[in-house]
C-alpha positions as CSV (number, residue, x, y, z in Angstrom):
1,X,-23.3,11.1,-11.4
2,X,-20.2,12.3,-13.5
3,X,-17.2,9.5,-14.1
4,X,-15.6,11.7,-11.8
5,X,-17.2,11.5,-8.7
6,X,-15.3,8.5,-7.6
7,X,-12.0,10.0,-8.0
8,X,-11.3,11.4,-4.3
9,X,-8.8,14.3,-3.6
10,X,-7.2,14.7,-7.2
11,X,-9.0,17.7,-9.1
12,X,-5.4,18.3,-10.8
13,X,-5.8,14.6,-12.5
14,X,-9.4,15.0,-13.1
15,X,-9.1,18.6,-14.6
16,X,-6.3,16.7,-16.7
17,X,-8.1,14.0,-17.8
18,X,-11.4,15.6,-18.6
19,X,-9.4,18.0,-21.0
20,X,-7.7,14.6,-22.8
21,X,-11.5,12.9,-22.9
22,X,-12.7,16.0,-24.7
23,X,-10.2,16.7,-26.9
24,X,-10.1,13.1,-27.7
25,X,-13.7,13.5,-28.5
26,X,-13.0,16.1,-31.0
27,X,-10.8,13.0,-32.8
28,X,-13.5,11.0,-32.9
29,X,-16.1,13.0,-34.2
30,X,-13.8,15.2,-36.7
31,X,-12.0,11.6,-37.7
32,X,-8.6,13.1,-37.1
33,X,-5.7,10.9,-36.2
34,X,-4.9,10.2,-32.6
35,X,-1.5,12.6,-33.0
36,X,-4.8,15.8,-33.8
37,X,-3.9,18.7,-34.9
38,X,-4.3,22.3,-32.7
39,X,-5.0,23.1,-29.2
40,X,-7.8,21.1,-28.2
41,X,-6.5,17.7,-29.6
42,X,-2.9,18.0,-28.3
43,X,-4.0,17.0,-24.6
44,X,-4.6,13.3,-26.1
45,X,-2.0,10.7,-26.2
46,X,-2.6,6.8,-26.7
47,X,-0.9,5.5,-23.3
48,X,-0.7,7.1,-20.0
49,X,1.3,5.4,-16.8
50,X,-0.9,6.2,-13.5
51,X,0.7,6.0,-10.0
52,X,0.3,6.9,-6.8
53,X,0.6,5.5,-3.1
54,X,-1.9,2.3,-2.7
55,X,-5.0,3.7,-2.2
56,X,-4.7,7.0,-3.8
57,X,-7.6,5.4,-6.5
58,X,-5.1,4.7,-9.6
59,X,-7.3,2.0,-10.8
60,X,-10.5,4.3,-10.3
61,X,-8.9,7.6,-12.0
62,X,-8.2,4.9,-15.2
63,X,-11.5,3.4,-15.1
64,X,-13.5,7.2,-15.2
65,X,-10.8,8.3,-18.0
66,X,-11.6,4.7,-20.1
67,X,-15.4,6.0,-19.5
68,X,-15.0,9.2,-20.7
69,X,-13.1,8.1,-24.1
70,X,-16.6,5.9,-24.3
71,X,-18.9,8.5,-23.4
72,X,-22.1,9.2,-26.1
73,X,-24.1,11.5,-24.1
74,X,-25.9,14.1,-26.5
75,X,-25.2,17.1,-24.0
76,X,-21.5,16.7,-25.2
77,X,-23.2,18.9,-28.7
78,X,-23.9,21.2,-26.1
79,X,-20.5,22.2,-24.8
80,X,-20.7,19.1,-22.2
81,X,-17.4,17.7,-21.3
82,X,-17.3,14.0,-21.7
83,X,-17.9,11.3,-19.2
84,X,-21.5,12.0,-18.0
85,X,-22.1,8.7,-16.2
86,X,-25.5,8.0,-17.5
87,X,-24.8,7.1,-21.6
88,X,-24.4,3.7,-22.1
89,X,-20.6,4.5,-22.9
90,X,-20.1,5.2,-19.7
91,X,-22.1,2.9,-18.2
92,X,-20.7,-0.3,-19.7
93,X,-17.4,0.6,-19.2
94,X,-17.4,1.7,-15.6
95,X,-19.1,-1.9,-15.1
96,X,-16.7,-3.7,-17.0
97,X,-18.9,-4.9,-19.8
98,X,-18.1,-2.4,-22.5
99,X,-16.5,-4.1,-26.1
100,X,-14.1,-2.1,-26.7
101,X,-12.6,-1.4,-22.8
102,X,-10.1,-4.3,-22.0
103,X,-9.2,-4.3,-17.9
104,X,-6.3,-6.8,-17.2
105,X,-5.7,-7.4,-12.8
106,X,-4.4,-10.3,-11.9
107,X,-4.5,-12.3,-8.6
108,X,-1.0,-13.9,-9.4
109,X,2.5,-13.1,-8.5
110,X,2.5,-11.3,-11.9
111,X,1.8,-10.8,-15.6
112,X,3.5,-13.0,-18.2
113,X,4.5,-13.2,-21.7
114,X,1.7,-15.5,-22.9
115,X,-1.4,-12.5,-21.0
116,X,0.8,-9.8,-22.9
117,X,1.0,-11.1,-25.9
118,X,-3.1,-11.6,-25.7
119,X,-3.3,-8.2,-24.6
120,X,-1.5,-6.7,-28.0
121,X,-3.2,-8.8,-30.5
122,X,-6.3,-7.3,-28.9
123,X,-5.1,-4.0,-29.1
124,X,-3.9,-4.2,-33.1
125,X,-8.1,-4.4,-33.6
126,X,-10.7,-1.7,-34.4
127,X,-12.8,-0.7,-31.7
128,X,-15.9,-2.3,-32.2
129,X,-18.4,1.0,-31.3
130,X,-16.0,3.0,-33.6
131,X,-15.0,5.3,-30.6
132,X,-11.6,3.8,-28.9
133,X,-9.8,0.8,-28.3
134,X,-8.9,1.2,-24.5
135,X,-6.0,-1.5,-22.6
136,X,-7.0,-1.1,-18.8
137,X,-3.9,-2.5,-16.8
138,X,-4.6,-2.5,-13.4
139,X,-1.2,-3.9,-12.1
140,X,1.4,-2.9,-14.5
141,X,4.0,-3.4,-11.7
142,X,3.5,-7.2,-12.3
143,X,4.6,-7.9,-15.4
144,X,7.8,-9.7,-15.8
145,X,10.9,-8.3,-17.6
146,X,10.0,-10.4,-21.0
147,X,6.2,-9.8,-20.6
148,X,7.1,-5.5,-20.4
149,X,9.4,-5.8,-23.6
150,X,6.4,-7.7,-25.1
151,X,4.6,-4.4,-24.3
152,X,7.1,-2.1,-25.5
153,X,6.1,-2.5,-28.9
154,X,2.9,-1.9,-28.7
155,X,3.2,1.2,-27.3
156,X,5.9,2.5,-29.3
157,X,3.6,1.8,-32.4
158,X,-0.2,1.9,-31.4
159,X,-2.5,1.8,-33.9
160,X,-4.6,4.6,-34.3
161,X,-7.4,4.0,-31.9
162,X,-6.0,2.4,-28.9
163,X,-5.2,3.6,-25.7
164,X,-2.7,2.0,-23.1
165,X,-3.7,2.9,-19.4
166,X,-1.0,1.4,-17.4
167,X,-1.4,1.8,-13.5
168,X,1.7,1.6,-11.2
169,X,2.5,2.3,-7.5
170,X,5.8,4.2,-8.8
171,X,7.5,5.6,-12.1
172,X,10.2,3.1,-11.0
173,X,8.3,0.0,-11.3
174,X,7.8,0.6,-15.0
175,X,10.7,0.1,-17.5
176,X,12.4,3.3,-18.4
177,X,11.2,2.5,-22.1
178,X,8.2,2.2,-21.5
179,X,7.6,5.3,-19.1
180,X,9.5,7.2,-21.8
181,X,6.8,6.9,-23.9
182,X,3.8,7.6,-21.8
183,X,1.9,10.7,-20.1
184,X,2.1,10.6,-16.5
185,X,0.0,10.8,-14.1
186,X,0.7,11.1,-10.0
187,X,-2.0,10.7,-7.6
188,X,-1.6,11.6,-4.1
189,X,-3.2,9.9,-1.3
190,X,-6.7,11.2,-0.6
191,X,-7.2,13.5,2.5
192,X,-8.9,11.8,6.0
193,X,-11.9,14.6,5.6
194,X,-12.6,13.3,2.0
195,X,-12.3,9.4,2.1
196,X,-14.7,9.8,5.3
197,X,-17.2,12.0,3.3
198,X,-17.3,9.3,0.2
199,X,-17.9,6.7,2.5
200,X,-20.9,8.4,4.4
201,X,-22.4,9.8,1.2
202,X,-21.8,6.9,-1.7
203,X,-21.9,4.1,1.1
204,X,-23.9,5.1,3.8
205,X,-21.4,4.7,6.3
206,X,-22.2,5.6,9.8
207,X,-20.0,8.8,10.4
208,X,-18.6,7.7,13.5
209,X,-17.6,4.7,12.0
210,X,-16.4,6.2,8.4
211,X,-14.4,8.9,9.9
212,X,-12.3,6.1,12.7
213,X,-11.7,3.8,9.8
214,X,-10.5,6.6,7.2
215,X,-8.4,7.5,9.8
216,X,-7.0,4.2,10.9
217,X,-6.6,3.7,7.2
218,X,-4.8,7.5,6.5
219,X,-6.7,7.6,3.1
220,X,-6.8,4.7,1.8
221,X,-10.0,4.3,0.0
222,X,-10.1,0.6,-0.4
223,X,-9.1,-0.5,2.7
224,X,-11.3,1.9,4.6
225,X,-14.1,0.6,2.7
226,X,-13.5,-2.6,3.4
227,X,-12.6,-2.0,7.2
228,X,-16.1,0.2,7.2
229,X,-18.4,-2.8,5.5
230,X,-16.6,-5.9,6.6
231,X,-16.8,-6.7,11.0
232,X,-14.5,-9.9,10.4
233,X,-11.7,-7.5,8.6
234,X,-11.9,-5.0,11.4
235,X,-11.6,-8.1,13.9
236,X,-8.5,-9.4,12.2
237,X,-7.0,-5.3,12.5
238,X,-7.6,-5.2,16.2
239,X,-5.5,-8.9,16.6
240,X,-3.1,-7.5,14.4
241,X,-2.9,-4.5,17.0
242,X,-2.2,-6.4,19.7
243,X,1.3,-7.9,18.5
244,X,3.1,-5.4,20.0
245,X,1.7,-6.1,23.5
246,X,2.7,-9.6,22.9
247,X,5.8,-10.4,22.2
248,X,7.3,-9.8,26.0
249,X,9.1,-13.1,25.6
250,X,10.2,-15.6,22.7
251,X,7.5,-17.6,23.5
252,X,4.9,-14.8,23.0
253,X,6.6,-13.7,19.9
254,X,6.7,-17.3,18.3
255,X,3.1,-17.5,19.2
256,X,2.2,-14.3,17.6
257,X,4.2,-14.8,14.3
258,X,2.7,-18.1,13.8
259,X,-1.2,-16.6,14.5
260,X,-0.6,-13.8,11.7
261,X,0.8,-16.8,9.3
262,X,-2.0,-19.1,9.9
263,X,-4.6,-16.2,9.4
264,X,-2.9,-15.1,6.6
265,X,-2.9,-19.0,5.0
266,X,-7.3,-19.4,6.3
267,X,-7.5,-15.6,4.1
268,X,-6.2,-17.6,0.7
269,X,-8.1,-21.2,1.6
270,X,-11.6,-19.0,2.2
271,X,-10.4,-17.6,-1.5
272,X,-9.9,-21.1,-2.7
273,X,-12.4,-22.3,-1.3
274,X,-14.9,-19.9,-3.4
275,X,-12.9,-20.0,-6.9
276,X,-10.9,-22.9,-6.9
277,X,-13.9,-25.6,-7.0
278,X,-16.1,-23.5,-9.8
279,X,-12.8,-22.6,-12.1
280,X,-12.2,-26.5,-11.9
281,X,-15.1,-28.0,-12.5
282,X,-16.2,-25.3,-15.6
283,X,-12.6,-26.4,-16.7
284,X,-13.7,-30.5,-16.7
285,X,-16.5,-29.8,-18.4
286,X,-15.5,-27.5,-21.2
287,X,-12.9,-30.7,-21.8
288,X,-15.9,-32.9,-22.2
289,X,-15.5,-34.7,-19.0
290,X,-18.3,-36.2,-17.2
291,X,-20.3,-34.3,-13.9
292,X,-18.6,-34.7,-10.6
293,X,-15.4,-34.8,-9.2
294,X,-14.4,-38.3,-9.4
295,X,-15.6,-38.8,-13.4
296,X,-12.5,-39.8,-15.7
297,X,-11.1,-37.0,-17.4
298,X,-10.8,-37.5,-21.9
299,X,-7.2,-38.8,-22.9
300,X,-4.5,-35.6,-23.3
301,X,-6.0,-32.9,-21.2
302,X,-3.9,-34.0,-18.1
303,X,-1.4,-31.2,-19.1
304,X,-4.6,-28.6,-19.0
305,X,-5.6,-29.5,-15.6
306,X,-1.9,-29.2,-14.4
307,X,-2.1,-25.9,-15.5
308,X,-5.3,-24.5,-13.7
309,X,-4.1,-26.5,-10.4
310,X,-0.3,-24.4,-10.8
311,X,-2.7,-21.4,-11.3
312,X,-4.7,-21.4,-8.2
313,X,-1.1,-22.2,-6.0
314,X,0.5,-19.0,-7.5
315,X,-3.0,-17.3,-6.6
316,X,-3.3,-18.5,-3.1
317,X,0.4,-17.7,-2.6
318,X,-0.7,-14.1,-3.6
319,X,-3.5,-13.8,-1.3
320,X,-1.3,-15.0,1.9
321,X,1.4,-12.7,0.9
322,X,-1.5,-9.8,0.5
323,X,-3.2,-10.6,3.6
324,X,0.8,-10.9,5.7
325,X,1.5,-7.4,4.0
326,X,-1.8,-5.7,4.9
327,X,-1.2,-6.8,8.2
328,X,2.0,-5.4,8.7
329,X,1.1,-2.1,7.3
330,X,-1.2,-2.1,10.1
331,X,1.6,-2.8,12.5
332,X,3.9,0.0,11.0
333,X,1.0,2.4,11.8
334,X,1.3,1.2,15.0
335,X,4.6,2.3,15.8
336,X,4.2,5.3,13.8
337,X,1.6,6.5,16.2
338,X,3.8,5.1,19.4
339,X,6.8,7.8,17.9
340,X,3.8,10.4,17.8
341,X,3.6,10.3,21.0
342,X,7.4,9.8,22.2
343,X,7.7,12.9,20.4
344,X,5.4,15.0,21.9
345,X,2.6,14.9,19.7
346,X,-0.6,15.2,21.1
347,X,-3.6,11.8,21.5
348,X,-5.5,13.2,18.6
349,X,-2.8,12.7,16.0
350,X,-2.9,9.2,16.3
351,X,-4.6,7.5,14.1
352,X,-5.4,4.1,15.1
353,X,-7.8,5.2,18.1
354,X,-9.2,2.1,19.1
355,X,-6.1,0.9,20.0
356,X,-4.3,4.4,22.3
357,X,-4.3,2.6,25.6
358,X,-1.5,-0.1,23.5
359,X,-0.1,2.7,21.5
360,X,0.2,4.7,25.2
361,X,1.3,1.8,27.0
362,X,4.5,1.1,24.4
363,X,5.3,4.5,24.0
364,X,5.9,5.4,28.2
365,X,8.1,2.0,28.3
366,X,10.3,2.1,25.7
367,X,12.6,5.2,23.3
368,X,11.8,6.9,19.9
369,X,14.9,5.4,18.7
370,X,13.2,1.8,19.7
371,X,10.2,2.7,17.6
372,X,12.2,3.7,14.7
373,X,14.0,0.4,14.7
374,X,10.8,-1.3,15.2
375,X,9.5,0.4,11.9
376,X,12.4,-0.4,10.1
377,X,11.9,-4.2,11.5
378,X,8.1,-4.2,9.7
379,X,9.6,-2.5,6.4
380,X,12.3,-5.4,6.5
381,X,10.3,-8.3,6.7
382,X,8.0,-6.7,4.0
383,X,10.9,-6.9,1.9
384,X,11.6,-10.6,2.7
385,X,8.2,-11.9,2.0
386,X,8.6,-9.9,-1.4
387,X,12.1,-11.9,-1.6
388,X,9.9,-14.7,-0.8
389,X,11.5,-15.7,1.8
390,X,9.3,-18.6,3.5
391,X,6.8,-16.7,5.2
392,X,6.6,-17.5,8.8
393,X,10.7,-17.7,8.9
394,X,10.2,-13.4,7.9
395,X,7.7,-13.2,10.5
396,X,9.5,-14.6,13.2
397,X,12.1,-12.7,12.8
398,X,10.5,-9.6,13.1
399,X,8.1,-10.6,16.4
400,X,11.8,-11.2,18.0
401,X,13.1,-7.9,16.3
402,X,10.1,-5.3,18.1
403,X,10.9,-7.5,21.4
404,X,14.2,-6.8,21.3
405,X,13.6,-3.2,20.0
């Protein structure tokens, strides 16, 4: 299986990349400099900005590229383009394990200085298996202001080895400098046909099932997956799809703010509740403290601890606000498929299926121009939980905004 196969409904990118792997292979084995010289070298450059729409497979088109750039398979002597899938290059690096492939996500609000920093000493160093030096980051769109000027540098003056893949929703949510000085790359989101064929043929998704959730999901890869593997997740959709048949009066609407809150807060405790406890106690013992909870920590590594416990707030804050924005993408889907209908469109463009007889019911008692409001309601309290704006004050306010339409 090729690098490639993964990356769904792009064969512009991948025809890109592929031509940057092998003409960055040429570098390699002719020792040229990363700038090359003629045709087949001028397609590589040493930092590239993905984006695309969540769930058009950024992260996955990176990954397969870093692959590639690792890629020792013999057939490349053959005329073979790089990024078979089977070398150990390959292997390693689409698994994460690979020396000289670096992939920074973070479960935080965002990326600071003190990561950065890190991140461009690392990339200043040879590549260990003498091929490239590659900077995976996975949410570029996170670092701070200081933490992106941090970057800056390192891009404008890479050293000859190292490649920057930088992964964004948007050109606008990296700095103009640093865009300037990048290749870019735009995914679109992945067609309902193609997301429901990778998840019958790589997961072994009923098709039934693979082609409602790719549906429900309008492409997303991810979140189809998930929807497709995980019953609890599709549970949590189908509460989430009843709001709109709930908030009839305040009462209802209060109740159903407060339910989507306290699911979102039992999402980032079930994290916790898996991380928190192993992080901590691998933390008191590389300090030199004694088993079990309750032992004494050593003198001076109060400050540490502090550290780790301000680390794991910021993370479950993250994971609420992840799990509050998922569902109200859900809920804008909703509506969108109620304005189908007011419209004139017919049943089968609706894509949340499971829930038509709702979708029907909303859409014969109230106007278009209520389900436009209603969507521009969802996008608004999106924006206040990015504001952070306390989150069960943002959803209240928008349970009484689609009542009163």
């Amino acid at each position: 299986m090729a690098v490639w196969d993964d990356v769904i409904g792009q064969p512009r990118i991948v025809a890109d990349l592929t031509a940057a792997a092998t003409a960055a292979d040429r570098i390699v084995e002719e020792h040229l400099d990363a700038e090359g010289t003629g045709p087949n070298v001028s397609g590589m450059t040493h930092a590239w900005l993905f984006t695309g729409p969540p769930g058009s497979g950024r992260s996955t088109a990176a990954r397969a590229f870093a692959a590639a750039l690792q890629c020792t398979s013999p057939d490349k002597k053959l005329g073979a383009a790089p990024g078979c899938g089977f070398c150990d290059g390959c292997h390693t690096a689409l698994i994460g394990t690979h020396a000289d492939v670096e992939t920074v996500r973070t479960d935080l609000l965002s990326i600071g200085v003190k990561e950065t920093r890190d991140l461009v000493r690392r990339s200043s160093l040879s590549p260990a298996g003498g091929r490239w030096q590659v900077i995976l980051m996975e949410d570029a769109d996170r670092l701070t202001e200081g933490a992106a000027n941090v970057l800056l540098k390192a891009v404008e003056e890479p050293a000859p080895r190292t490649v920057w893949l930088l992964c964004a929703p948007s050109v606008e949510d990296a700095l103009p400098t640093i865009r300037s000085r990048c290749r870019l790359l735009t995914l679109r989101t992945p067609s309902v046909d193609a997301v429901a064929d990778v998840l019958m043929r790589r997961d072994g998704i009923d098709p039934a099932l693979a082609a409602q959730v790719a549906r429900a999901t309008q492409g997303h890869i991810g979140r189809a997956k998930r929807l497709a593997t995980d019953e609890q997740a599709r549970a949590r959709r189908a509460s989430v799809l009843r709001v709109p048949l709930r908030v009839a009066d305040v009462g209802g609407c209060l109740r159903a703010a407060q339910e989507l809150v306290d699911a979102a807060a039992d999402d980032a405790k079930a994290v916790a509740e898996e991380v928190d406890a192993k992080e901590t106690e691998e933390l008191r013992a590389a300090l030199g403290a004694a088993a079990g909870a309750g032992s004494r920590m050593p003198r001076g590594t109060a400050g540490v601890m502090k550290e780790l416990a301000d680390r794991q707030k910021r993370r479950a804050t993250r994971t609420q606000r992840d799990t509050l924005d998922l569902a109200l993408t859900d809920l804008a889907g909703f509506y969108r498929d109620v304005l189908t209908l007011q419209l004139g469109g017919p049943p089968d463009r609706v894509a949340n299926t499971e829930a038509l007889d709702g979708i029907e019911q909303i859409a014969t008692a109230s106007r278009p121009e209520q389900s436009l409001r209603r969507i521009e309601a969802v996008l608004a309290c999106r924006e206040a939980l990015s504001a952070n704006v306390a989150p069960l004050l943002a959803v209240e306010a928008l349970t009484l905004a689609l009542r009163a339409g």
